[in-house]
PDB file of the backbone (N, CA, C, O) and the ligand in Angstrom, with CONECT records:
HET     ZN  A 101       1
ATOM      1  N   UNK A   1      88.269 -34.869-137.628  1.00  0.00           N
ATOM      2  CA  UNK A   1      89.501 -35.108-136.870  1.00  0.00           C
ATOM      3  C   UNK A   1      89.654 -34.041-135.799  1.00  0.00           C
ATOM      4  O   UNK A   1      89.964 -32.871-136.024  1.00  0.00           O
ATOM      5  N   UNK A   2      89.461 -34.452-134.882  1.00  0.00           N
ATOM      6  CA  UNK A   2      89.783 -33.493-133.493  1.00  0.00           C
ATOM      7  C   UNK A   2      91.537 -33.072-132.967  1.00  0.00           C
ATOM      8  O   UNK A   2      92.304 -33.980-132.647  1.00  0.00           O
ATOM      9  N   UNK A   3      91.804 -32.169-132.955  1.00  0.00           N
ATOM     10  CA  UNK A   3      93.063 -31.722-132.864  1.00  0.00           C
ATOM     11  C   UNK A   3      92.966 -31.554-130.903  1.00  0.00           C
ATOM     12  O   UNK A   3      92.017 -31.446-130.127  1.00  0.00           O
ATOM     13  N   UNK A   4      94.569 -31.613-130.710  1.00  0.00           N
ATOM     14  CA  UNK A   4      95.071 -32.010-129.460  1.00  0.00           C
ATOM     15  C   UNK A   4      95.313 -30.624-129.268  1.00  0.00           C
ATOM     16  O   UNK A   4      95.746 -29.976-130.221  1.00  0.00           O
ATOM     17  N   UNK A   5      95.016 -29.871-127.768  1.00  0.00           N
ATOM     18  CA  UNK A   5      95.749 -28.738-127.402  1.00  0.00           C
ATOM     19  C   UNK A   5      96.113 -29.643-125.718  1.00  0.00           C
ATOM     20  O   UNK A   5      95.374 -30.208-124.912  1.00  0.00           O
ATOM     21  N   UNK A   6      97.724 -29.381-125.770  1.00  0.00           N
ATOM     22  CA  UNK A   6      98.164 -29.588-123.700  1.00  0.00           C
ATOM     23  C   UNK A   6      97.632 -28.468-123.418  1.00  0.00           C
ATOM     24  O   UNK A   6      97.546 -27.541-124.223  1.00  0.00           O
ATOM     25  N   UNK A   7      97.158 -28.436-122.068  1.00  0.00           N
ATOM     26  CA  UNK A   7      96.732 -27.399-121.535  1.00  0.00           C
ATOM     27  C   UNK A   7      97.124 -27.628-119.774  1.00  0.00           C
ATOM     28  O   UNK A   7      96.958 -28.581-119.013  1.00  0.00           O
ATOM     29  N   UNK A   8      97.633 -26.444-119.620  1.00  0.00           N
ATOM     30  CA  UNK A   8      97.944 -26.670-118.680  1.00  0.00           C
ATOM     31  C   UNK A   8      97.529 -25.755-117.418  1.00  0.00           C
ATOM     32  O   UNK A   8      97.688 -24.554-117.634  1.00  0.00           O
ATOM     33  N   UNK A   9      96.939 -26.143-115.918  1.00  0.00           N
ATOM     34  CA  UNK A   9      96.195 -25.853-115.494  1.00  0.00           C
ATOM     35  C   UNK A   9      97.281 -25.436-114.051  1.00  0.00           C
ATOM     36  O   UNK A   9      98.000 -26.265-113.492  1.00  0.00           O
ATOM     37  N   UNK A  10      97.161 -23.877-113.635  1.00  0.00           N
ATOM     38  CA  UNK A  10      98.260 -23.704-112.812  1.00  0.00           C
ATOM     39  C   UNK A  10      98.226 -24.956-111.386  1.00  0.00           C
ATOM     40  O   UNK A  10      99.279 -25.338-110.876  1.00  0.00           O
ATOM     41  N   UNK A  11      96.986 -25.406-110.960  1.00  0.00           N
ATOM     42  CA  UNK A  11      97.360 -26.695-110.045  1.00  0.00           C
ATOM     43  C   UNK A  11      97.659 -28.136-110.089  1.00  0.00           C
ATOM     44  O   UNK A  11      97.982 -28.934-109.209  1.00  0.00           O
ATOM     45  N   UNK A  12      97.417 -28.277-111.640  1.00  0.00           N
ATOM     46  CA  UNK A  12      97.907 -29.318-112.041  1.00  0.00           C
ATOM     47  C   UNK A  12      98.730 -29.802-112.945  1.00  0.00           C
ATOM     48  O   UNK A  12      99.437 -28.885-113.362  1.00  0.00           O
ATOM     49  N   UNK A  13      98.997 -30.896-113.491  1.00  0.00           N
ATOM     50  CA  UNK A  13     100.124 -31.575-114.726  1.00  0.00           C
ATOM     51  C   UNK A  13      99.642 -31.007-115.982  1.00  0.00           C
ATOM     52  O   UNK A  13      98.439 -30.989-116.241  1.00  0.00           O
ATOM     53  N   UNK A  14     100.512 -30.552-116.758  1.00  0.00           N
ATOM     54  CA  UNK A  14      99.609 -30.496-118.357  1.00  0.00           C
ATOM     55  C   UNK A  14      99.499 -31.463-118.757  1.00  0.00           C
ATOM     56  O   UNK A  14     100.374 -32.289-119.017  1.00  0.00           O
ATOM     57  N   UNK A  15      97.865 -31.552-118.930  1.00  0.00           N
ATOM     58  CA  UNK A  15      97.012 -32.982-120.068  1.00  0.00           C
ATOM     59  C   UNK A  15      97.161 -32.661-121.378  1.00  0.00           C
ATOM     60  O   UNK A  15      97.672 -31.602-121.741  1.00  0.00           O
ATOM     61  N   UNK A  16      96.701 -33.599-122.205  1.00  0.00           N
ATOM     62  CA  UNK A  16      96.406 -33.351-123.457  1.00  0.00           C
ATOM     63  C   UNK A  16      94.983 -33.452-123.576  1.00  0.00           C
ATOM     64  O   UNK A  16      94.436 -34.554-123.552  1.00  0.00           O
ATOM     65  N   UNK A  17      94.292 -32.300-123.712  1.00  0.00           N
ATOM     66  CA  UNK A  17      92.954 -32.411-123.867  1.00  0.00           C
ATOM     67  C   UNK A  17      92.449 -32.614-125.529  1.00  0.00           C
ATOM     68  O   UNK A  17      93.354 -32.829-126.335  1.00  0.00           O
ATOM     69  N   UNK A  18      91.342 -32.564-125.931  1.00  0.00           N
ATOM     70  CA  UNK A  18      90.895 -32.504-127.174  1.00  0.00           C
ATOM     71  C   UNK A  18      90.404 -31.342-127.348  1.00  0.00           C
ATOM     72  O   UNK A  18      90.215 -30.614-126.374  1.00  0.00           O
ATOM     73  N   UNK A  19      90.120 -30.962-128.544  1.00  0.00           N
ATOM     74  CA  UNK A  19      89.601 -29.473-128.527  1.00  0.00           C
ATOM     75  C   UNK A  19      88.036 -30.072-129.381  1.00  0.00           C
ATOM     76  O   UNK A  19      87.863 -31.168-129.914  1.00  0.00           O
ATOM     77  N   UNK A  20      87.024 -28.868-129.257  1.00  0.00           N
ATOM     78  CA  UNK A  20      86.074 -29.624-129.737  1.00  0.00           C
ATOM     79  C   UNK A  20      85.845 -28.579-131.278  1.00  0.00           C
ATOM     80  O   UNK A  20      86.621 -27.756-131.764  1.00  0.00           O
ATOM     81  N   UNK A  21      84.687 -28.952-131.672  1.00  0.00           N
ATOM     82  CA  UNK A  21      84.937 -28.502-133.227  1.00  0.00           C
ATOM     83  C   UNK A  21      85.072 -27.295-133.692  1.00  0.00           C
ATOM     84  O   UNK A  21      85.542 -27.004-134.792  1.00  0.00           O
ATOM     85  N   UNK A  22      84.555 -26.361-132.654  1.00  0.00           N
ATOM     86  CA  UNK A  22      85.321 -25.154-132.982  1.00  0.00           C
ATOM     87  C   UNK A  22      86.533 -24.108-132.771  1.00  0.00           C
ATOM     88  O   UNK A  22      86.836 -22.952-133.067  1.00  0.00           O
ATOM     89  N   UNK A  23      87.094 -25.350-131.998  1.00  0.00           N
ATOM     90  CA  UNK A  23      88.854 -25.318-131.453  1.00  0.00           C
ATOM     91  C   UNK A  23      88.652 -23.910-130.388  1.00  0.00           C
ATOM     92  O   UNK A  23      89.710 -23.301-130.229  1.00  0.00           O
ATOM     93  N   UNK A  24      87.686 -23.439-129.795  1.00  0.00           N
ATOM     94  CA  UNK A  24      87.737 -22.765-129.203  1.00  0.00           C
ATOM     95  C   UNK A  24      87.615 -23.132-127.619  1.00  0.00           C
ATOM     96  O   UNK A  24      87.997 -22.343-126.754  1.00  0.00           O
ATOM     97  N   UNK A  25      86.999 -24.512-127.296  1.00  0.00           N
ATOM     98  CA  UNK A  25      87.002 -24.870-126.055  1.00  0.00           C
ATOM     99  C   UNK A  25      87.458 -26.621-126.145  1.00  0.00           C
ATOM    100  O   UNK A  25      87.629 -27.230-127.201  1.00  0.00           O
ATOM    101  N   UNK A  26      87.549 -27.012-125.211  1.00  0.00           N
ATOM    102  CA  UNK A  26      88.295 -28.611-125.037  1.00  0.00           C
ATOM    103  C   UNK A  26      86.651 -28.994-125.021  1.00  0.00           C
ATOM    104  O   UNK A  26      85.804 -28.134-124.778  1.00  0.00           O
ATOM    105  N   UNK A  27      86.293 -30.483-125.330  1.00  0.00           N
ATOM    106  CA  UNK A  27      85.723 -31.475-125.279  1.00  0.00           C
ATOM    107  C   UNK A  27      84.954 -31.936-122.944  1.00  0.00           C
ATOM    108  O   UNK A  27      83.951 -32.439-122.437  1.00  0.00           O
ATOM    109  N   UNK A  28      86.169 -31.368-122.482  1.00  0.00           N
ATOM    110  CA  UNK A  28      85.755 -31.383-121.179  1.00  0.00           C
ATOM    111  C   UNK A  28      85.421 -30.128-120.491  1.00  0.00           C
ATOM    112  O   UNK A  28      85.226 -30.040-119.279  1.00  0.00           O
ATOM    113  N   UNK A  29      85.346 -28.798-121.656  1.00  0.00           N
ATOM    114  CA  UNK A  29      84.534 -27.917-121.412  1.00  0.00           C
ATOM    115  C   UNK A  29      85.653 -26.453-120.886  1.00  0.00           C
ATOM    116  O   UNK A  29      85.433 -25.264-120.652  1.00  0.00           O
ATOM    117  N   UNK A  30      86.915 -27.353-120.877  1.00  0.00           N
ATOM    118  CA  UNK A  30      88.014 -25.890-120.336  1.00  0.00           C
ATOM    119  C   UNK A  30      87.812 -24.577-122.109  1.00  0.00           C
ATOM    120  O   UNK A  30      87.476 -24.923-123.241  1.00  0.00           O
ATOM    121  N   UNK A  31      88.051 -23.660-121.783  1.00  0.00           N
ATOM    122  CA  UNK A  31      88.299 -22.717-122.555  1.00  0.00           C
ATOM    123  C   UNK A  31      89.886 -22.878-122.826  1.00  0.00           C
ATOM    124  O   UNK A  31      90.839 -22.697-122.068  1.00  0.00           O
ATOM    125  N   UNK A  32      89.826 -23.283-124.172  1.00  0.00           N
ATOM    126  CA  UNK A  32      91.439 -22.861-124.642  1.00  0.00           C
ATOM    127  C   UNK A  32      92.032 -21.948-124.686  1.00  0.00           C
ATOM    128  O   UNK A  32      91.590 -20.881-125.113  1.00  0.00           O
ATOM    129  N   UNK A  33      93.046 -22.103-124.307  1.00  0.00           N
ATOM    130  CA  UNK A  33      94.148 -20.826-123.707  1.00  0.00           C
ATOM    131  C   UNK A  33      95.074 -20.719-124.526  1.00  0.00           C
ATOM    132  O   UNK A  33      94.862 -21.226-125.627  1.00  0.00           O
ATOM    133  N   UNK A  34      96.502 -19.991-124.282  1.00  0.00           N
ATOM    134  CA  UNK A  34      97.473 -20.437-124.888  1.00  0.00           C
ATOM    135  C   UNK A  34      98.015 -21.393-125.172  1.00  0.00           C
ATOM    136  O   UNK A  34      97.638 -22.364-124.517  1.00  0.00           O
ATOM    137  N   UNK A  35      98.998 -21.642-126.103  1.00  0.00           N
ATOM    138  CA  UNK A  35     100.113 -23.009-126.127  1.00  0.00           C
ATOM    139  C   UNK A  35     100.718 -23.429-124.935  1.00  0.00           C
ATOM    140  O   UNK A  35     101.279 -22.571-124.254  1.00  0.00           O
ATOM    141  N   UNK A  36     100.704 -24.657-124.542  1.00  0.00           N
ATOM    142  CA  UNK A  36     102.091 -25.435-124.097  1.00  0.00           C
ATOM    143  C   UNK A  36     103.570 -24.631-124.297  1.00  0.00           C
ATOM    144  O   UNK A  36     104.238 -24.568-125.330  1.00  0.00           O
ATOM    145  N   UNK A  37     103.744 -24.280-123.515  1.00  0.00           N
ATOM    146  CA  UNK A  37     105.491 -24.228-123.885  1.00  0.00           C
ATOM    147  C   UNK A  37     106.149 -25.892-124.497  1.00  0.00           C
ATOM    148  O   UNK A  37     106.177 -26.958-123.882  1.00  0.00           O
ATOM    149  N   UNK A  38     106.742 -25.502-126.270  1.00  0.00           N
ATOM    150  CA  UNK A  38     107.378 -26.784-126.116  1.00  0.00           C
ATOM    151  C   UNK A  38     107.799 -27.855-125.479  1.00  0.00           C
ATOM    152  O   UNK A  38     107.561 -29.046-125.683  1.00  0.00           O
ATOM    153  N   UNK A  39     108.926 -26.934-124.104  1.00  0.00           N
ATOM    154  CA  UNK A  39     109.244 -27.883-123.656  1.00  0.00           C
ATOM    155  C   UNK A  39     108.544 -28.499-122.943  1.00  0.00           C
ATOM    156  O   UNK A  39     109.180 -29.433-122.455  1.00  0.00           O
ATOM    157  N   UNK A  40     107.100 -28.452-122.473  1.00  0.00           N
ATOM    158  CA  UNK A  40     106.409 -29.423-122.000  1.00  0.00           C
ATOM    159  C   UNK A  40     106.430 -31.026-122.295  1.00  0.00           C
ATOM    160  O   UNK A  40     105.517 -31.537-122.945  1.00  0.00           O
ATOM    161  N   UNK A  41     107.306 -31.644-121.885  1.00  0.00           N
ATOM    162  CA  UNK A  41     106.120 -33.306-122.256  1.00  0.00           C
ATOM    163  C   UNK A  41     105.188 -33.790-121.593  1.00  0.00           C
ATOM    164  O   UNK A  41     105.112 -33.417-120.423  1.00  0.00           O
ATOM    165  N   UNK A  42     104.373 -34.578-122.004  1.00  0.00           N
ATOM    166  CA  UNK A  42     103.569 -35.130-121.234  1.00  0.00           C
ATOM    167  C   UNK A  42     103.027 -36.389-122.092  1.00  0.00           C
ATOM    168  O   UNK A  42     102.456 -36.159-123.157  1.00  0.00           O
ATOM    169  N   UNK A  43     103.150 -37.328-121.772  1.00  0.00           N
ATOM    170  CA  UNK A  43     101.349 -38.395-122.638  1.00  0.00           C
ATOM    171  C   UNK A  43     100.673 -38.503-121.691  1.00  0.00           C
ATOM    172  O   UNK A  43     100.215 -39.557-121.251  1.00  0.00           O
ATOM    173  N   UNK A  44     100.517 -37.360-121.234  1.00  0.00           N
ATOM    174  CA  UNK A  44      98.832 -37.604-119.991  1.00  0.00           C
ATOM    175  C   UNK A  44      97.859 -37.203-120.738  1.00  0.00           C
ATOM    176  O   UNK A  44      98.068 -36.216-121.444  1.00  0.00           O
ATOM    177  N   UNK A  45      96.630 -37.818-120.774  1.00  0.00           N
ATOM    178  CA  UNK A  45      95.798 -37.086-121.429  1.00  0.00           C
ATOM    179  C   UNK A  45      94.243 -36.886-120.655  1.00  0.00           C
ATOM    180  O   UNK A  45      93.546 -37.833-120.291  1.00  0.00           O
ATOM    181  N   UNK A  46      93.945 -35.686-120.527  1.00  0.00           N
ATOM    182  CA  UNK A  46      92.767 -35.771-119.991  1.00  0.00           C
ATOM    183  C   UNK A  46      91.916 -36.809-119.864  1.00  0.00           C
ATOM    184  O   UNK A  46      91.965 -37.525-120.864  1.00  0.00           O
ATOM    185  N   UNK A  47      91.329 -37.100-119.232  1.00  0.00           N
ATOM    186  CA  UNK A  47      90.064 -38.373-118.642  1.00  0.00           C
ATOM    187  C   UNK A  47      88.790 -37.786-119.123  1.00  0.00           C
ATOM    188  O   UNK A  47      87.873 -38.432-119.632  1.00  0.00           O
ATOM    189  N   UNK A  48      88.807 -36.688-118.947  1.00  0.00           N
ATOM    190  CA  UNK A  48      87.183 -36.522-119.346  1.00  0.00           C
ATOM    191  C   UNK A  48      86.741 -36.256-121.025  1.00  0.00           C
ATOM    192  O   UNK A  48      85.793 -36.706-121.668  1.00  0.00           O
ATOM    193  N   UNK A  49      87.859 -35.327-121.419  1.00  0.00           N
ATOM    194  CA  UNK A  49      87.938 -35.343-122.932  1.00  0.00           C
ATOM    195  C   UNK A  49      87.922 -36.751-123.886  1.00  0.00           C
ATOM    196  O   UNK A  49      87.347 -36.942-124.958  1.00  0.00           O
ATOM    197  N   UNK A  50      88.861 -37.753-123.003  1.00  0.00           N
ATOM    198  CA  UNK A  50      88.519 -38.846-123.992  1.00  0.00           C
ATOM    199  C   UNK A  50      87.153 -39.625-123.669  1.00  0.00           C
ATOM    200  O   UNK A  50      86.524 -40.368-124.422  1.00  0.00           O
ATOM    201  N   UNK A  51      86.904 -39.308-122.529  1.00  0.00           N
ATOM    202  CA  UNK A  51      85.611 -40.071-122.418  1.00  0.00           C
ATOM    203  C   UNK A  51      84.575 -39.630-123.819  1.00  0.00           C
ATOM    204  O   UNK A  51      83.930 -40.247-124.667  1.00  0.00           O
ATOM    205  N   UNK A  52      84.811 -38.425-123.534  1.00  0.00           N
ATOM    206  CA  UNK A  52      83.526 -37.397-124.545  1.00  0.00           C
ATOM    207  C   UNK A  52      83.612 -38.086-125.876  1.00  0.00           C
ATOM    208  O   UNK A  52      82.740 -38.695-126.495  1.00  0.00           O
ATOM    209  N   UNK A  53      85.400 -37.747-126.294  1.00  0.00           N
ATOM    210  CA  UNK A  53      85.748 -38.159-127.165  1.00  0.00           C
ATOM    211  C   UNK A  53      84.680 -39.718-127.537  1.00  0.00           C
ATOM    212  O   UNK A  53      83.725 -39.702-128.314  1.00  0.00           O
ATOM    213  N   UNK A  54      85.114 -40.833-126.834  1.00  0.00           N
ATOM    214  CA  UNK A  54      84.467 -41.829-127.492  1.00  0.00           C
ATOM    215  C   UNK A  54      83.528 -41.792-127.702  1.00  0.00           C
ATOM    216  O   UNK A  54      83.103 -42.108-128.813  1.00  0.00           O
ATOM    217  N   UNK A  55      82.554 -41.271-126.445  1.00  0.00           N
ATOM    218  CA  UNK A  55      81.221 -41.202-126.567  1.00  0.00           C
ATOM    219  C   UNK A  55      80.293 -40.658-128.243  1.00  0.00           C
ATOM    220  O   UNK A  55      79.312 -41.023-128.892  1.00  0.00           O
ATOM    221  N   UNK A  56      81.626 -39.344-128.333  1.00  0.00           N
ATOM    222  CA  UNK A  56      81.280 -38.917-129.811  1.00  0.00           C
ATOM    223  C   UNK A  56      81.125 -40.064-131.070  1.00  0.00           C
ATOM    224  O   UNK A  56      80.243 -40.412-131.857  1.00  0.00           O
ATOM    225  N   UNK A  57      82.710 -40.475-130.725  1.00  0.00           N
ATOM    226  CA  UNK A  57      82.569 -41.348-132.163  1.00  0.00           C
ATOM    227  C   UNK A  57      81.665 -42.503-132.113  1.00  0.00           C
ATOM    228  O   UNK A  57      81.126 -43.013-133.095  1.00  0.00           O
ATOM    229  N   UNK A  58      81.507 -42.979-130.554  1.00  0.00           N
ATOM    230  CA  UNK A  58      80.458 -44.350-130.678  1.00  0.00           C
ATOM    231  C   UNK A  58      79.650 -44.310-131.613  1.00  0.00           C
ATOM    232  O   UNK A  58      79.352 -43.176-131.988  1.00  0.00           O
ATOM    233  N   UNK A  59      78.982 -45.518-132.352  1.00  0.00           N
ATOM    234  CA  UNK A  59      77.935 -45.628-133.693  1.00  0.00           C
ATOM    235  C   UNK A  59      76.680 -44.640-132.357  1.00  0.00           C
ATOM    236  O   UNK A  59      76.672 -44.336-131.164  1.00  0.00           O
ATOM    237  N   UNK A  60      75.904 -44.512-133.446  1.00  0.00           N
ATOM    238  CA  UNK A  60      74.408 -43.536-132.276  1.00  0.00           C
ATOM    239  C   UNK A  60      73.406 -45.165-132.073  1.00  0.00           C
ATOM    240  O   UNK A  60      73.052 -46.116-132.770  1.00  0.00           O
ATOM    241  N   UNK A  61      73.320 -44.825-131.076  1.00  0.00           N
ATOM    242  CA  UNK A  61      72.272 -46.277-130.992  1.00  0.00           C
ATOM    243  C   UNK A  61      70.677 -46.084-131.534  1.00  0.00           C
ATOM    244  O   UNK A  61      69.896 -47.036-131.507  1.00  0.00           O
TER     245      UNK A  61
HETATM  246 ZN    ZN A 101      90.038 -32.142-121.187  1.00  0.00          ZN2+
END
């Protein structure tokens, strides 16, 4: 189960990226940083992380 960090990037919206299995970097390769400030919302979620994401879970051909 891959856990969600927002991350937020000073020129852009905070996404919700994925973190990858050693929760130390996102799935699209950012280095995890601090928390989101709560009050962040967002349901944006990164584009490239979920790509990875599926790619991961796809069956392996
Ligand atoms: Zn990402």
């Amino acid at each position: 189960m891959h856990k969600m960090w927002c991350g937020a990037v000073a020129s852009a919206e905070p996404v919700w990226h994925v973190l990858a299995t050693d929760e130390s970097v996102t799935l699209c390769g950012l280095e995890k940083r601090e928390e989101c400030e709560e009050q962040v919302q967002t349901d944006k979620l990164c584009y490239r992380c979920m790509t990875t994401l599926q790619t991961e879970m796809a069956p392996e051909a």
